[in-house]
MIDOKE-819964 format. One record per atom (N, C-alpha, C, O): residue number from 1; residue in one letter; atom name; x, y, z. Coordinates in steps of 0.001 Angstrom, whole numbers, plus 500000, padded with zeros to 6 digits. Layout:
// residues N
NUM/A/CA/X/Y/Z
...
// end
This chain:
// residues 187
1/X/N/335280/178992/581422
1/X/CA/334047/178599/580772
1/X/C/333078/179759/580609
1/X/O/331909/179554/580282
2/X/N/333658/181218/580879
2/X/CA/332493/182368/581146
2/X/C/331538/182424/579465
2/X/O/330382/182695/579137
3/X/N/332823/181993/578733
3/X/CA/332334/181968/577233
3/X/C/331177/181300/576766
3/X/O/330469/181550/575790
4/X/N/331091/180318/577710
4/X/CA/330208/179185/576758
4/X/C/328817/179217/576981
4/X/O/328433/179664/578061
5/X/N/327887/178774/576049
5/X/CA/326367/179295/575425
5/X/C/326011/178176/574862
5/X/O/326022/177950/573652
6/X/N/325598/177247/575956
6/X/CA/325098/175528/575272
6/X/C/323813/175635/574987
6/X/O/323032/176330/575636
7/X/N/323486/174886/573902
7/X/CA/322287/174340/573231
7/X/C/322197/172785/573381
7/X/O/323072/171954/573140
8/X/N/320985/172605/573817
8/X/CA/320461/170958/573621
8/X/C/319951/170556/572549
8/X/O/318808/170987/572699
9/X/N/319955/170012/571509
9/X/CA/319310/169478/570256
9/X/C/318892/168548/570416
9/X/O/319580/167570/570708
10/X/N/317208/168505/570240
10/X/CA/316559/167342/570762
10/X/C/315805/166905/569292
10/X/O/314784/167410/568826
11/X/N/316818/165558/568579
11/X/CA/316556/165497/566335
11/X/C/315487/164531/566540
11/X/O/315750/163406/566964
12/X/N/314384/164868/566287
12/X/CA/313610/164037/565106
12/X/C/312934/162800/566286
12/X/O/312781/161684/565789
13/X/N/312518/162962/567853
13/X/CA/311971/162141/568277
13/X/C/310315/162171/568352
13/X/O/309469/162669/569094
14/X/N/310333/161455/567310
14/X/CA/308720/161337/566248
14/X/C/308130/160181/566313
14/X/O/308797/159150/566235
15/X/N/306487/160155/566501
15/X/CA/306115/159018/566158
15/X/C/306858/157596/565363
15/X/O/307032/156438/565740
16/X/N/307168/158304/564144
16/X/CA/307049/157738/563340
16/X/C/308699/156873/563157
16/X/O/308895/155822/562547
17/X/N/309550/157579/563778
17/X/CA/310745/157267/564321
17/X/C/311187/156489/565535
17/X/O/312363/156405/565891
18/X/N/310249/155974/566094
18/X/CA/310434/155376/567472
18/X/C/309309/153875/567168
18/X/O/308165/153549/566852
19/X/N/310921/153251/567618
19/X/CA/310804/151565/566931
19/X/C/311048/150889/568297
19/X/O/311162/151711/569206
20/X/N/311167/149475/568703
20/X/CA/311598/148500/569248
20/X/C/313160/148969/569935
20/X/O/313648/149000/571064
21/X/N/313682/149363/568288
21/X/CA/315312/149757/568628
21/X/C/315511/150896/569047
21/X/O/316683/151203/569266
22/X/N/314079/152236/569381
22/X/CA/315266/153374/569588
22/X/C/314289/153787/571066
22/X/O/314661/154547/571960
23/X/N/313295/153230/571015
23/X/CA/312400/153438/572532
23/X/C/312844/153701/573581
23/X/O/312375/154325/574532
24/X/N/314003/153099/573379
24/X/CA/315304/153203/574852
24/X/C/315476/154580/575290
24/X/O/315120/154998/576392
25/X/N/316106/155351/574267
25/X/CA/316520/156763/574451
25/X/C/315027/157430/574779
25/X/O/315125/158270/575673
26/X/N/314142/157323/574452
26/X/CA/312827/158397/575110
26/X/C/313045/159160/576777
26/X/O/313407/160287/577114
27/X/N/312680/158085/577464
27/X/CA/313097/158292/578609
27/X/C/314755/159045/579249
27/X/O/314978/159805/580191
28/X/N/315472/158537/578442
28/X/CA/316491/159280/578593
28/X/C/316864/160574/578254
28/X/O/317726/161257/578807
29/X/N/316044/160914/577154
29/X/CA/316299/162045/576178
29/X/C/314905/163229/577252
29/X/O/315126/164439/577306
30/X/N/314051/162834/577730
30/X/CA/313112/163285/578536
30/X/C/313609/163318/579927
30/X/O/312865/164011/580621
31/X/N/314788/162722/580701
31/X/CA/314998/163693/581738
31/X/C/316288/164734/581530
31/X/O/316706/165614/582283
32/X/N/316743/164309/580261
32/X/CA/317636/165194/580119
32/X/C/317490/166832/579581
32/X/O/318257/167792/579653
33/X/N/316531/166706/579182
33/X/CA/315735/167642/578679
33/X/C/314719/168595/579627
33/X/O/314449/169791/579523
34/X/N/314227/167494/580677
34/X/CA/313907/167947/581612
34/X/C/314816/169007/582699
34/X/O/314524/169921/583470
35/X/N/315891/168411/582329
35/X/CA/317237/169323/583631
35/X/C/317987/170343/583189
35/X/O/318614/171199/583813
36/X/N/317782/170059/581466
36/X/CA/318626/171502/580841
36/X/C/317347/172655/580849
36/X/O/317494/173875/580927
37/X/N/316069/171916/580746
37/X/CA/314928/173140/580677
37/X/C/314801/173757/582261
37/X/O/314690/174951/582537
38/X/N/314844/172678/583182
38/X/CA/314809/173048/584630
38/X/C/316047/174253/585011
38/X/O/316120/174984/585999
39/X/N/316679/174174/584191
39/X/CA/317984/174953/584673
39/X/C/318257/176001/583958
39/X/O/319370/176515/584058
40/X/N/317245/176546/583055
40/X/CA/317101/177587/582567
40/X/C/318586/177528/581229
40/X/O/319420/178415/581051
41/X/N/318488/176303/580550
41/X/CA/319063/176474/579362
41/X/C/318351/176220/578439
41/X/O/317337/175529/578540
42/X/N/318952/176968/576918
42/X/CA/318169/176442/575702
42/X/C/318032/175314/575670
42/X/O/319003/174573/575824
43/X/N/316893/174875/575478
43/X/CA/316454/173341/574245
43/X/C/316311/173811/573126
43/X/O/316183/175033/573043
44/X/N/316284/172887/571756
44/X/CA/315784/172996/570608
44/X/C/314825/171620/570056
44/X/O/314906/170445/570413
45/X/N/314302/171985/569487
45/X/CA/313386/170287/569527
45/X/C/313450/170408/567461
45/X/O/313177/171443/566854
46/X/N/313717/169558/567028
46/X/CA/313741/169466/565161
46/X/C/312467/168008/565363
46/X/O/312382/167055/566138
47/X/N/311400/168675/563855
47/X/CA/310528/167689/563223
47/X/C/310877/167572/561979
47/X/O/310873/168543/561222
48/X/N/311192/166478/561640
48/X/CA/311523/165665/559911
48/X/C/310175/165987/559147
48/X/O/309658/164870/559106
49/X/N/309627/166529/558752
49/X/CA/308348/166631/557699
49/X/C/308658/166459/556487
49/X/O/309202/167354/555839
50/X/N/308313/165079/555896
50/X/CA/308569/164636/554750
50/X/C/307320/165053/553731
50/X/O/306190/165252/554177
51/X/N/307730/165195/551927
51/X/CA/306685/165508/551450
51/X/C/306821/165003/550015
51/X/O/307885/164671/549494
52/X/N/305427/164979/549346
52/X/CA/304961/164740/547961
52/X/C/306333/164826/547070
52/X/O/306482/166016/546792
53/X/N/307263/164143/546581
53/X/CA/308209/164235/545366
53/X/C/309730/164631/545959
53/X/O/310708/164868/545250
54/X/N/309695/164649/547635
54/X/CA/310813/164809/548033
54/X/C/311935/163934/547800
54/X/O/311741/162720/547739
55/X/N/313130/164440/547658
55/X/CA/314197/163476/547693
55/X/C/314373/162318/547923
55/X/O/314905/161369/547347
56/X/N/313570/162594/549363
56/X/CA/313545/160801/550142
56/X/C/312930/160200/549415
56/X/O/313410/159229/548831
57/X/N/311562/160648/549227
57/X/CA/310581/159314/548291
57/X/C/310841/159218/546890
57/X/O/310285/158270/546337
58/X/N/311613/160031/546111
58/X/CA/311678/159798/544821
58/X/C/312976/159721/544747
58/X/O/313156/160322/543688
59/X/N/314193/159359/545178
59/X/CA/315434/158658/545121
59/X/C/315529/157526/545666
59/X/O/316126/156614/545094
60/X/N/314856/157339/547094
60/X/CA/315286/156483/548338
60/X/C/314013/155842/548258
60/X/O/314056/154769/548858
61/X/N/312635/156134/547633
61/X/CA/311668/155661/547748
61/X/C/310829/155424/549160
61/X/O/310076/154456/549267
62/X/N/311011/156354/550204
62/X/CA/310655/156591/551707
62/X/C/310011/157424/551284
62/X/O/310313/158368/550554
63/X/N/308437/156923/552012
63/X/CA/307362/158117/552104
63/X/C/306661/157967/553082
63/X/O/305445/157887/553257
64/X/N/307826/157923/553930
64/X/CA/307267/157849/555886
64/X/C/307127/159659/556447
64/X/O/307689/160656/555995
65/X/N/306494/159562/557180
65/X/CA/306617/161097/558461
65/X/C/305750/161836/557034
65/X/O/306507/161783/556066
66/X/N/304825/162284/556786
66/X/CA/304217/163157/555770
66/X/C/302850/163733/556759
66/X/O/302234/164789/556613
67/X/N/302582/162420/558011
67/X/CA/301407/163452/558393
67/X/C/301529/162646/559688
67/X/O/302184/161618/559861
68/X/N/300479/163569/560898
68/X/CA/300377/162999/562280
68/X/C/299618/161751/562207
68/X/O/298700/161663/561391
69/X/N/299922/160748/563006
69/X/CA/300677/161213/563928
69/X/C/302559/160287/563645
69/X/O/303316/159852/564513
70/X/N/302700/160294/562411
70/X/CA/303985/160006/562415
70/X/C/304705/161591/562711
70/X/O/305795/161865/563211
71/X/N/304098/162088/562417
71/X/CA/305130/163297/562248
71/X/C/305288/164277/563964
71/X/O/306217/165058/564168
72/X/N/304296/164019/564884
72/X/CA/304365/164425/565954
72/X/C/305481/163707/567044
72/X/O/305817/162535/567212
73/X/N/305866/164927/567668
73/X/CA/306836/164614/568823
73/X/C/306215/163746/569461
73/X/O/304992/163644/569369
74/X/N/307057/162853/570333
74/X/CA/306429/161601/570900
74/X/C/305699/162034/572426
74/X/O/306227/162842/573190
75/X/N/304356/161318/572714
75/X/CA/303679/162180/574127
75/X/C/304863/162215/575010
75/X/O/304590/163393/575240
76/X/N/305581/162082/575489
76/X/CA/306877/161967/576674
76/X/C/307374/162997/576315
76/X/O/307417/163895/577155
77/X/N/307666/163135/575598
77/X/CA/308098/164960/574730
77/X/C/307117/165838/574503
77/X/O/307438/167000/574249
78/X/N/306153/165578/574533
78/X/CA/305244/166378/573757
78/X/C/305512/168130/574664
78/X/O/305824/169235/574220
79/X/N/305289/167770/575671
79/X/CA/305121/168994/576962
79/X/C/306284/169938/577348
79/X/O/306151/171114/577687
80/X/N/307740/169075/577222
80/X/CA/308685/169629/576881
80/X/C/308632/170190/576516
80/X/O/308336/171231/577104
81/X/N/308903/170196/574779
81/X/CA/308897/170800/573560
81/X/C/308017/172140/573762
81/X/O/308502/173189/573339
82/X/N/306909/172159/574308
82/X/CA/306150/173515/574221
82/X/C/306957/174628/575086
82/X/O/306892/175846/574922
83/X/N/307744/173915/576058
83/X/CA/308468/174777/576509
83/X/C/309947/174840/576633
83/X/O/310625/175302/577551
84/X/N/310387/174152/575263
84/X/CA/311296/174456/574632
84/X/C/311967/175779/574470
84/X/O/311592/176571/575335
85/X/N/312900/176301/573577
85/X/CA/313291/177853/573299
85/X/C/312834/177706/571703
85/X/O/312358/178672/571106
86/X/N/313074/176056/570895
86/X/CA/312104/176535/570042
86/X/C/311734/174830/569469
86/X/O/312295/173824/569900
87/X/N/310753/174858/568504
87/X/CA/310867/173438/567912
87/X/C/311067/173589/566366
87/X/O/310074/174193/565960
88/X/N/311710/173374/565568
88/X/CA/312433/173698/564203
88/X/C/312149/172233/563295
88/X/O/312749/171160/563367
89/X/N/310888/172680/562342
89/X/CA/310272/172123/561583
89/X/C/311260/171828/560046
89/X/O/311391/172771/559266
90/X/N/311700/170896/559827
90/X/CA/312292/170650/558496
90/X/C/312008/169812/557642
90/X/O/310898/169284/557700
91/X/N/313052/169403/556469
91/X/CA/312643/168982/555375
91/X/C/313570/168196/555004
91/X/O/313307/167229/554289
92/X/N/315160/168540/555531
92/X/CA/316226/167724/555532
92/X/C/316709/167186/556859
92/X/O/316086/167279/557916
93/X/N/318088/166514/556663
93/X/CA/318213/165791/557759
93/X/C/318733/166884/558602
93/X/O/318417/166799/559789
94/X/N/319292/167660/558337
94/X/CA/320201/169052/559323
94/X/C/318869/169449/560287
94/X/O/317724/169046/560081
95/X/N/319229/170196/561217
95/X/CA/318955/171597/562157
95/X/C/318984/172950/560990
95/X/O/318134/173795/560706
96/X/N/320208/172728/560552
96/X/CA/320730/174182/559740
96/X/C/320451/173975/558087
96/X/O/321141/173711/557102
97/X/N/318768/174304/558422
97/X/CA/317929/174862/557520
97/X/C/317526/176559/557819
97/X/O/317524/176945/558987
98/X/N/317269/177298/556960
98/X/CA/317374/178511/556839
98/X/C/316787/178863/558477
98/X/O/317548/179500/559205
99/X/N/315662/178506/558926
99/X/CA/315009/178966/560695
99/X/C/316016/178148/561188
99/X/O/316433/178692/562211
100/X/N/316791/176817/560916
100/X/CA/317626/176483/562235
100/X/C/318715/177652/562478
100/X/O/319035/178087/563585
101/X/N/319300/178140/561041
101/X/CA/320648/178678/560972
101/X/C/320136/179913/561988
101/X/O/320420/180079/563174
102/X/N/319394/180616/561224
102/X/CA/319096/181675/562129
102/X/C/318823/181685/563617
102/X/O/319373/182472/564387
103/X/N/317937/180759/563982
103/X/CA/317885/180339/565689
103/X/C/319058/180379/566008
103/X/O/319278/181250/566849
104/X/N/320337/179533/565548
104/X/CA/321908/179323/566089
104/X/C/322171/180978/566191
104/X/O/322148/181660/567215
105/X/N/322456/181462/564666
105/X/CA/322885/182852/565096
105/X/C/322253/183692/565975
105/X/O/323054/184337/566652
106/X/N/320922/183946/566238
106/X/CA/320538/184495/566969
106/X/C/320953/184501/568526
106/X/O/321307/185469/569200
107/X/N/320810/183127/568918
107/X/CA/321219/182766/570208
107/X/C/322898/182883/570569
107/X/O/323476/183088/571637
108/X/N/323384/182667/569233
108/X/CA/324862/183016/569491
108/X/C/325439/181205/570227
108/X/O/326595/181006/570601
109/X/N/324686/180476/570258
109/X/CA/325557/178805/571115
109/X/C/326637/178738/570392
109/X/O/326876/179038/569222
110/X/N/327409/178200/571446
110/X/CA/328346/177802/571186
110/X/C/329205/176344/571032
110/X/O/330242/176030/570448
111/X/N/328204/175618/571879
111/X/CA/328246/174582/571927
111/X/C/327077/173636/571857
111/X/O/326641/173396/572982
112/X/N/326504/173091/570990
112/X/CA/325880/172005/570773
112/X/C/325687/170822/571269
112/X/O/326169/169969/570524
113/X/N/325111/170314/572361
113/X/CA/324754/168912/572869
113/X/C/323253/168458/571910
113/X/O/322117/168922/571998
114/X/N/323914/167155/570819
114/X/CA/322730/166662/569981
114/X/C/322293/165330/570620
114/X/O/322839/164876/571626
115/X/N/321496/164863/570116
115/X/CA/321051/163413/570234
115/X/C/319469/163499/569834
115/X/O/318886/164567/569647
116/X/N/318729/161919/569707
116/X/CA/317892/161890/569085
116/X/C/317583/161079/568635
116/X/O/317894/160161/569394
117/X/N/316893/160513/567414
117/X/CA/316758/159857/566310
117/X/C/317101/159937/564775
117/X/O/315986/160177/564313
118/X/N/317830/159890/563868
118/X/CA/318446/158548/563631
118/X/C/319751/159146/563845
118/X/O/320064/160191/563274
119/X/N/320921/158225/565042
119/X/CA/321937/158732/565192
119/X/C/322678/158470/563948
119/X/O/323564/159321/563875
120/X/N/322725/157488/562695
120/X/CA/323426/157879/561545
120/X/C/322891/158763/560468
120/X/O/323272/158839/559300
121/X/N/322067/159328/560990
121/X/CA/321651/160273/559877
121/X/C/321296/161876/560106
121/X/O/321917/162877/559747
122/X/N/320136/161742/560796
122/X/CA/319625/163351/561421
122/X/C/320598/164109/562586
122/X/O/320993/165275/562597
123/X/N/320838/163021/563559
123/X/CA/321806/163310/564502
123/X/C/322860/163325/563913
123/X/O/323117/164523/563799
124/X/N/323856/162610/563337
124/X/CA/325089/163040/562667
124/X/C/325352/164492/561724
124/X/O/326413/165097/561564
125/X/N/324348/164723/561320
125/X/CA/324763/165436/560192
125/X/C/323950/166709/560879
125/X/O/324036/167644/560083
126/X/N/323209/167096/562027
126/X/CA/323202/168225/563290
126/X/C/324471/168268/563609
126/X/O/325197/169260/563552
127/X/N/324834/166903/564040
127/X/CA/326137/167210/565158
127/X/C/327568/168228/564065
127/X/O/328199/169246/564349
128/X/N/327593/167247/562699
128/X/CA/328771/167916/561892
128/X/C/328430/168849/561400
128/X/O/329433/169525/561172
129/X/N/327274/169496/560963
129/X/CA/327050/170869/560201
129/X/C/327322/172114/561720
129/X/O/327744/173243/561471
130/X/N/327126/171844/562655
130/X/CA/327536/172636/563714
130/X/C/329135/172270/563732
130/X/O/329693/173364/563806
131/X/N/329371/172025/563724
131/X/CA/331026/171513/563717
131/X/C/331939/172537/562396
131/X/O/332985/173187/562380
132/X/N/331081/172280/561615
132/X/CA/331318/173144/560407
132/X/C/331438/174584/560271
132/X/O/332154/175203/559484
133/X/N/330550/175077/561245
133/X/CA/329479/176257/561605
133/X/C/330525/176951/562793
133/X/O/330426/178097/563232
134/X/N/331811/175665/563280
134/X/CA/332447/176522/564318
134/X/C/331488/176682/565934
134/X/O/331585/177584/566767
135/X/N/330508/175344/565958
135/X/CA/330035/175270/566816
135/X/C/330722/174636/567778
135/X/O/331745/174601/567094
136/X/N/331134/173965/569029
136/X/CA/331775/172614/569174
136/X/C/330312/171920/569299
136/X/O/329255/172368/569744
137/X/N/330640/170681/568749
137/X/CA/329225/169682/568814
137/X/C/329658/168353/569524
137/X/O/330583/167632/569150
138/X/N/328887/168151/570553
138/X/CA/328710/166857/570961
138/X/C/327644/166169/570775
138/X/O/326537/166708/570767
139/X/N/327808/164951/570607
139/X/CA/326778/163850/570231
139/X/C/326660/162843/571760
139/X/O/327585/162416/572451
140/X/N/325209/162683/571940
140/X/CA/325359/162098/573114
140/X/C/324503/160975/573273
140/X/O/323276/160966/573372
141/X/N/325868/159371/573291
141/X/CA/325932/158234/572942
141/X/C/324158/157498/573299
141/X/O/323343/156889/572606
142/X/N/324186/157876/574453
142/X/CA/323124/157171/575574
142/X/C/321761/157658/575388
142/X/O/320924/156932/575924
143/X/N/321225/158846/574684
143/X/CA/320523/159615/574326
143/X/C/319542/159762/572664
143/X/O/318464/160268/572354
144/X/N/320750/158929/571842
144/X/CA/320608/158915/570468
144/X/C/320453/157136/570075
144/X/O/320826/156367/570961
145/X/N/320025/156658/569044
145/X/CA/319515/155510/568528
145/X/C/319112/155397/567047
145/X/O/318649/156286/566333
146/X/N/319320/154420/566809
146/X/CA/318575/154218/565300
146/X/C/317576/153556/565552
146/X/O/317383/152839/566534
147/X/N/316649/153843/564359
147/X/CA/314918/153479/564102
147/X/C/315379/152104/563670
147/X/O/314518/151225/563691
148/X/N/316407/151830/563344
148/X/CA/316824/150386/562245
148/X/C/317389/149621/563347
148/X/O/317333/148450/562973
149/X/N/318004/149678/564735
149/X/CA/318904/149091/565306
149/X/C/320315/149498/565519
149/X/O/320752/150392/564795
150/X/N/321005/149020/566318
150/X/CA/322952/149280/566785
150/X/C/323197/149373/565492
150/X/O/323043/150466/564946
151/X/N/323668/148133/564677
151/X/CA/324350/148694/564036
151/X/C/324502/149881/563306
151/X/O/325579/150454/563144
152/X/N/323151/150338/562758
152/X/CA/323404/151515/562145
152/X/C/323927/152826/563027
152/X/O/324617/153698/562499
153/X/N/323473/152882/564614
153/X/CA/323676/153623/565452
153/X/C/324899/153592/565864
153/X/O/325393/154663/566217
154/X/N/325634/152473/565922
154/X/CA/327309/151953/566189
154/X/C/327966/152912/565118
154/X/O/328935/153642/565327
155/X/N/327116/152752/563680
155/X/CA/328171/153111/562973
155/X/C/328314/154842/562442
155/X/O/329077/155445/561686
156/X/N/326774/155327/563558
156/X/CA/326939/157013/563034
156/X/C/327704/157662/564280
156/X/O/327959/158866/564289
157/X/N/328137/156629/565557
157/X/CA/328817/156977/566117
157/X/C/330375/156707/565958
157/X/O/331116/157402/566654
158/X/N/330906/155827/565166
158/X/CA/332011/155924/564642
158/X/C/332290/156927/563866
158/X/O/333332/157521/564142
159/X/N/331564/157375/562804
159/X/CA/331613/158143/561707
159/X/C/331811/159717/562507
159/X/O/332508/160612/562030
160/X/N/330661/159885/564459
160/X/CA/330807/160983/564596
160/X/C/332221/160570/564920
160/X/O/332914/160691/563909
161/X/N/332814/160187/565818
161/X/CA/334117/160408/566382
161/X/C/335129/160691/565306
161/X/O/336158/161221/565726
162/X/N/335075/160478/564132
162/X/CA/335833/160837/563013
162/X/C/336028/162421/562664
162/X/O/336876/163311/562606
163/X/N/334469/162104/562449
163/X/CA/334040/163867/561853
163/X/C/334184/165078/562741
163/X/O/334708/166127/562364
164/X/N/333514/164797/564360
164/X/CA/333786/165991/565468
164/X/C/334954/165795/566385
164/X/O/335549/166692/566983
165/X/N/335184/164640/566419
165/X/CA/336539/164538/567525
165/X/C/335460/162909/568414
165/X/O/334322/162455/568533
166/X/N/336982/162648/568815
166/X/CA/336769/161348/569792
166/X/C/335944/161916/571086
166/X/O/334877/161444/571480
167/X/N/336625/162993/571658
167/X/CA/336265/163248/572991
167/X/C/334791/164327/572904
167/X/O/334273/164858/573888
168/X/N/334360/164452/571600
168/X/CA/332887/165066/571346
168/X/C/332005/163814/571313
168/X/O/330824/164107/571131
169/X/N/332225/162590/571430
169/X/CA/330897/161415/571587
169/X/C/331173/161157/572737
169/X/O/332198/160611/573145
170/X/N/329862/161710/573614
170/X/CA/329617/161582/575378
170/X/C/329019/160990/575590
170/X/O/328506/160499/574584
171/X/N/328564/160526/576704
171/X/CA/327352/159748/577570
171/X/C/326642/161218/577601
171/X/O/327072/162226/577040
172/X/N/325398/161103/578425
172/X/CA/324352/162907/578564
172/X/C/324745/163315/579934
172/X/O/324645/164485/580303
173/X/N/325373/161975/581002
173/X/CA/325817/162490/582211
173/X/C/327401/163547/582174
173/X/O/327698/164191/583180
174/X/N/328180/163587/581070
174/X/CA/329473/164373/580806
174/X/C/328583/165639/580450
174/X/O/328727/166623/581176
175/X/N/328019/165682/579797
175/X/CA/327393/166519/579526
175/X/C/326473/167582/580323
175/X/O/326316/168711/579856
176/X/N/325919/167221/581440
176/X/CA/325251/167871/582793
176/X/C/326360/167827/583619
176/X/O/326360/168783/584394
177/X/N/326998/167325/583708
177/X/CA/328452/167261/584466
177/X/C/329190/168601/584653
177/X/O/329577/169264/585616
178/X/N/329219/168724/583124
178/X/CA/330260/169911/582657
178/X/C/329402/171037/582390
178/X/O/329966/172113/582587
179/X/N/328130/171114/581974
179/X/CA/327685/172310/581684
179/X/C/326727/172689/582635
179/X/O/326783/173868/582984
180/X/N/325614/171784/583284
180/X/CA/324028/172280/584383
180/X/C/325201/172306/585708
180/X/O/325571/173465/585893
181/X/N/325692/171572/586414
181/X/CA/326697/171705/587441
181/X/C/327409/172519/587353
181/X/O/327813/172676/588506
182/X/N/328020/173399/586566
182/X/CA/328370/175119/586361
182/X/C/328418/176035/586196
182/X/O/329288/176877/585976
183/X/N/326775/175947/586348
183/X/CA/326017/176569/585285
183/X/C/326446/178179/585577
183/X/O/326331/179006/584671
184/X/N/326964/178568/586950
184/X/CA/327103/179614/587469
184/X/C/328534/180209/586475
184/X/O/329051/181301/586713
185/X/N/328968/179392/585494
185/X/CA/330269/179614/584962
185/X/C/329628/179964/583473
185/X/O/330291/180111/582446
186/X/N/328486/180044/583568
186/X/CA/328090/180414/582146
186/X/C/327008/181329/581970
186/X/O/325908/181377/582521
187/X/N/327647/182202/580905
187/X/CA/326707/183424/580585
187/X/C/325180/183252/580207
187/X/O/324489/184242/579966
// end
């Protein structure tokens, strides 16, 4: 494991994204975040900033997240995030927008632990554009949620196990398991 150079991807947990259905993961996504920052690994934190004539609102007709406080990290995060390695402001659903790509290369990760909000959308398509990128990406089940409910979240976790591999959709405990518990095995 001397190789490996994990990143935490912490997508899109926003005001304006945190419903009934995805409230669950906060707390979860906040001590996990808490133990990869405690342990002296990268975090990354992504904000959705939607705008005037964007795609979303003039195809999809969504003209949510355009200003605070939809668009702010949620207070449970808020404190984190400042001491994050970075927080990566976008426009699409990816990480790997021109500052995400570069953050990745810079840091050189190698492996990707995502989760977040919306696991069929922002989180999926983090988890596979790193996948793409020759990252390995895991998506992590217990951690991630949809703003809409399971099903949609059921079904961006089917779609991941398709796209990254079966054994890349984890719980966040495989995940501290294998990487903060060895940490002495990593550069």
């Amino acid at each position: 494991m001397s190789d490996i150079h994990p990143v935490l991807v912490v997508v899109d947990v926003q005001n304006g994204f945190v419903t009934e259905h995805s409230r669950h993961v906060v707390p979860v996504i906040e001590k996990l975040a808490r133990e990869w920052i405690e342990a002296g690994r990268d975090v990354v934190f992504t904000r959705y900033l939607n705008y005037d004539d964007s795609p979303f609102e003039r195809i999809m007709g969504w003209s949510k997240l355009k200003d605070s406080p939809e668009i702010d990290i949620v207070d449970e995060l808020e404190e984190l995030s400042r001491k994050a390695t970075a927080i990566v402001d976008k426009k699409i659903y990816t990480l790997f927008n021109d500052a995400g790509a570069a953050l990745v290369a810079e840091h050189g990760w190698t492996d990707m632990f995502v989760c977040g909000i919306d696991t069929e959308v922002c989180v999926l398509k983090t988890a596979v554009d790193a996948f793409e990128n020759n990252i390995r990406a895991w998506l992590l089940t217990d951690a991630s949620a949809s703003h809409s409910g399971n099903g949609p979240h059921d079904a961006g976790i089917l779609v991941a196990q398709k796209m990254i591999g079966h054994r890349q959709v984890v719980h966040s405990e495989t995940a501290i398991k294998i990487y903060l518990e060895h940490s002495d095995k990593l550069d």
